[in-house]
N, C-alpha and C positions, 0 to 999 in steps of 0.2 A: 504494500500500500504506500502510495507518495506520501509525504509530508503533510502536504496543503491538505490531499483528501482526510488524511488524519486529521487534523486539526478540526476542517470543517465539522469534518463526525462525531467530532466530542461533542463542538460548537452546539451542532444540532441537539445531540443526546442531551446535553445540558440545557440547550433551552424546552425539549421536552417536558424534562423533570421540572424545571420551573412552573411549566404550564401546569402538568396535573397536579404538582404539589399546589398551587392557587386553587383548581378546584377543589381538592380535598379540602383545602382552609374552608375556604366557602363555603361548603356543605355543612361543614364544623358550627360555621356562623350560622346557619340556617336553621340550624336547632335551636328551641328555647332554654333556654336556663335555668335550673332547676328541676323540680317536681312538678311544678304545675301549681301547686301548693299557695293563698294567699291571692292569685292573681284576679280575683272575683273585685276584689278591694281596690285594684290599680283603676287610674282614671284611662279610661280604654285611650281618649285622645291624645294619651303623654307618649304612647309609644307608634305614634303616627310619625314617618319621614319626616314631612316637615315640621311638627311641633320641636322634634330634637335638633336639626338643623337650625333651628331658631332659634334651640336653648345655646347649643352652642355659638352660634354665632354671638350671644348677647356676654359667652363666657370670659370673665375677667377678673382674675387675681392675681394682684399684684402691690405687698406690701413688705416691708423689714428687708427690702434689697433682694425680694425671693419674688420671680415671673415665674407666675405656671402657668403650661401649656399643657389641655388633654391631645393626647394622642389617640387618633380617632373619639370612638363614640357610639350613641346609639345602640339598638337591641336586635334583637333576631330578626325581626320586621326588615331592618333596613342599617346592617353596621353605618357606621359614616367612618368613610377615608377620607378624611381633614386632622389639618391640626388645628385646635381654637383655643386662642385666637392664633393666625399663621404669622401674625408680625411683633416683635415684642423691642422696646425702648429701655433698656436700661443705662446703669452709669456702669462706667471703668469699678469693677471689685466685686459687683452685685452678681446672681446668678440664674438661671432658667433652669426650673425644675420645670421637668417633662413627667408624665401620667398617664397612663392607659384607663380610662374608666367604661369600656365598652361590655354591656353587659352578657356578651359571649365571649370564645375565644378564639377570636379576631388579635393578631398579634402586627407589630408595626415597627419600624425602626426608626432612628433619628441619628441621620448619617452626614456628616458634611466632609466634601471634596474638598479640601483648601489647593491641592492637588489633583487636576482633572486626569492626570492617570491612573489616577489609582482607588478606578470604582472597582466595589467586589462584589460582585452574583455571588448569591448561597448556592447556588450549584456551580461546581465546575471539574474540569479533566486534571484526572493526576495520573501519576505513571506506576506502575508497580510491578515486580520482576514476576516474570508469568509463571515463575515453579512456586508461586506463592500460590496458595487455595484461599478465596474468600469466601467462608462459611455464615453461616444465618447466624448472629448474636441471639433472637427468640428461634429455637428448633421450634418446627411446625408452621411456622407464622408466612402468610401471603406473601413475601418476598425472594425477590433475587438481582443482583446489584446489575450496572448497565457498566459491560465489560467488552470490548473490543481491542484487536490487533493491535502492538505501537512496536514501536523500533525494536531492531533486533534485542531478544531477552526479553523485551519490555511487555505487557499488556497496558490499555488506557482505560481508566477505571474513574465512573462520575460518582463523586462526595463532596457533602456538605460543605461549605467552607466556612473554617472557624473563625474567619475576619470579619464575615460576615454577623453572623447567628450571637457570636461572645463580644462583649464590650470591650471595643481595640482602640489603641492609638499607634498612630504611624509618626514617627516624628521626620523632621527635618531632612535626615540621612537615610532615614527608610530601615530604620529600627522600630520592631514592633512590640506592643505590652500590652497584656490583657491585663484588663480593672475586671474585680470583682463583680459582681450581681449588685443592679442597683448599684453603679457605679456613680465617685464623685469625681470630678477631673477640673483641672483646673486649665483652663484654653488660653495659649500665648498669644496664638495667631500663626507659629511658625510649624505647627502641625502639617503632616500630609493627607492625614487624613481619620475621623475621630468615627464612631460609632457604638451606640447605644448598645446592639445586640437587638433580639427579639424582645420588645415588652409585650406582655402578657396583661392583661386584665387581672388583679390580686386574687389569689385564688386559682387560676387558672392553668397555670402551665403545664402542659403535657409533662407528662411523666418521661421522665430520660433528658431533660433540656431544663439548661439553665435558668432557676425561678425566679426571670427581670420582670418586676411591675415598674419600675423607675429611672431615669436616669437627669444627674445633673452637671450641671456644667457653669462654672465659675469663669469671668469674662474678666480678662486682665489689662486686657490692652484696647483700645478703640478702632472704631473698623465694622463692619458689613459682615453677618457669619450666614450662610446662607446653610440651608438643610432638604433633606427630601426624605422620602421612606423607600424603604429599598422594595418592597414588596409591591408596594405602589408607588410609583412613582410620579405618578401627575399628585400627589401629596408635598406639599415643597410650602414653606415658611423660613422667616430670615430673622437673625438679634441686631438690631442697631445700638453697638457698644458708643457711649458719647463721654 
C-alpha cells in the first residue's frame, strides 16, 4: 500500500469513528434522565427548545473575579450546543470557570488553538508492530478495533486521542502536560495549545473516562483567547482579557 493511500485510510477510518461515535452520543442524549420519577411536577414548558435557549441566553454570572460559562445545556428534548454566555470580559488575574449543566450526557470541550496546528480529533491513526494482538479489554463485548496494513512490520491502528478526551496543555516548545480532572490552569498566552478534556454533566460520566464536570482557566496577561468545542465545532466563544 502507498503512503498517501495509507494515510488517506486512516484519515477516513478516523473520521468514521468520529461520525458514529456522534451518533452514539446522540442517542445517549436522546434518552431522559433518570427514572421518570417526579416529572408530573416539572413545568412541561421549561423543557421546550426555546424556553432553554432563552434561559440560557439570558445566562450571567459573573462576580469575585470568577466568569462562568455553561457548557452546553438543555434536556433530552433538545441538548443545546452553545456556550452561555459565548463572550466573556474580564481583567488581567480574574478567571473563567466553564460548567456543563446539561441534563443528559451530552459531553463538550473547551479547546483553544493559540496555535492553528495543532488541532487534535479524538480519533486518530497510530502505528503498532503487527506481531502485537489487540485483544477486547471487556471479553464478550460488541467490539473490534479499526486495524489496517502500514509500513513494513507496522499495522495502523484508530484510538482515542489522549490530547484530546484528558485536560492538556501544549506549551511554547511543544511540550505536553496533562492537569488533573477539573482542571485549574493558569493561561500566559504563550500556550500552543490548552484543552479542557471531555466535560460531562456532574454525575455523568461514563464509566472508564475521566470524571470532568469543570474546567478553569486563570487569564494573566491581556489579549483575545478564543475557544471552540471539539465535538462541535460550530460551538466557539472568546475571553477578552483587558
Amino acid at each position: 500500500m502507498k503512503k498517501g493511500n495509507l494515510i488517506l485510510g486512516a484519515a477516513i477510518a478516523a473520521g468514521l469513528l468520529l461520525a458514529t461515535s456522534s451518533i452514539a452520543i446522540s442517542n445517549i442524549s436522546a434518552q431522559p434522565s433518570g427514572n421518570g420519577q417526579g416529572q408530573g411536577n416539572m413545568n412541561e414548558n421549561s423543557e421546550r427548545p426555546s424556553v432553554q435557549f432563552g434561559l440560557n441566553k439570558k445566562y450571567h454570572d459573573y462576580k469575585d473575579g470568577v466568569f462562568k460559562v455553561r457548557v452546553g445545556g438543555g434536556s433530552h428534548v433538545a441538548p443545546l450546543t452553545m456556550f452561555s454566555p459565548n463572550h466573556a470580559e474580564i481583567k488581567v488575574g480574574e478567571t473563567v470557570a466553564f460548567y456543563n449543566p446539561t441534563k443528559v450526557a451530552e459531553p463538550h470541550t473547551v479547546t483553544l488553538f493559540l496555535d492553528n496546528t495543532t488541532f487534535a480529533d479524538f480519533a486518530a491513526p497510530f502505528l503498532l508492530d503487527n506481531r502485537t494482538s489487540v485483544e477486547q479489554a471487556i471479553p464478550g463485548s460488541n467490539t473490534e478495533p479499526v486495524v489496517m496494513p502500514g509500513p513494513p512490520g507496522k499495522n495502523v491502528i484508530v484510538g482515542l486521542n489522549s490530547r484530546s478526551i484528558m485536560p492538556t496543555v501544549m506549551n511554547s516548545t511543544g511540550g505536553v502536560t496533562y492537569l488533573p480532572p477539573n482542571g485549574n490552569y493558569t493561561v500566559t498566552g504563550t500556550e500552543k495549545y490548552i484543552n479542557s478534556g471531555f466535560i460531562w454533566p456532574s454525575g455523568m460520566t461514563p464509566e472508564g473516562l475521566p470524571p470532568i464536570d469543570s474546567f478553569s482557566l486563570k487569564f494573566e496577561n491581556a489579549g483575545t483567547y478564543n475557544y471552540i468545542c471539539v465535538l462541535h465545532p460550530w460551538m466557539s466563544g472568546d475571553v477578552v482579557v483587558k
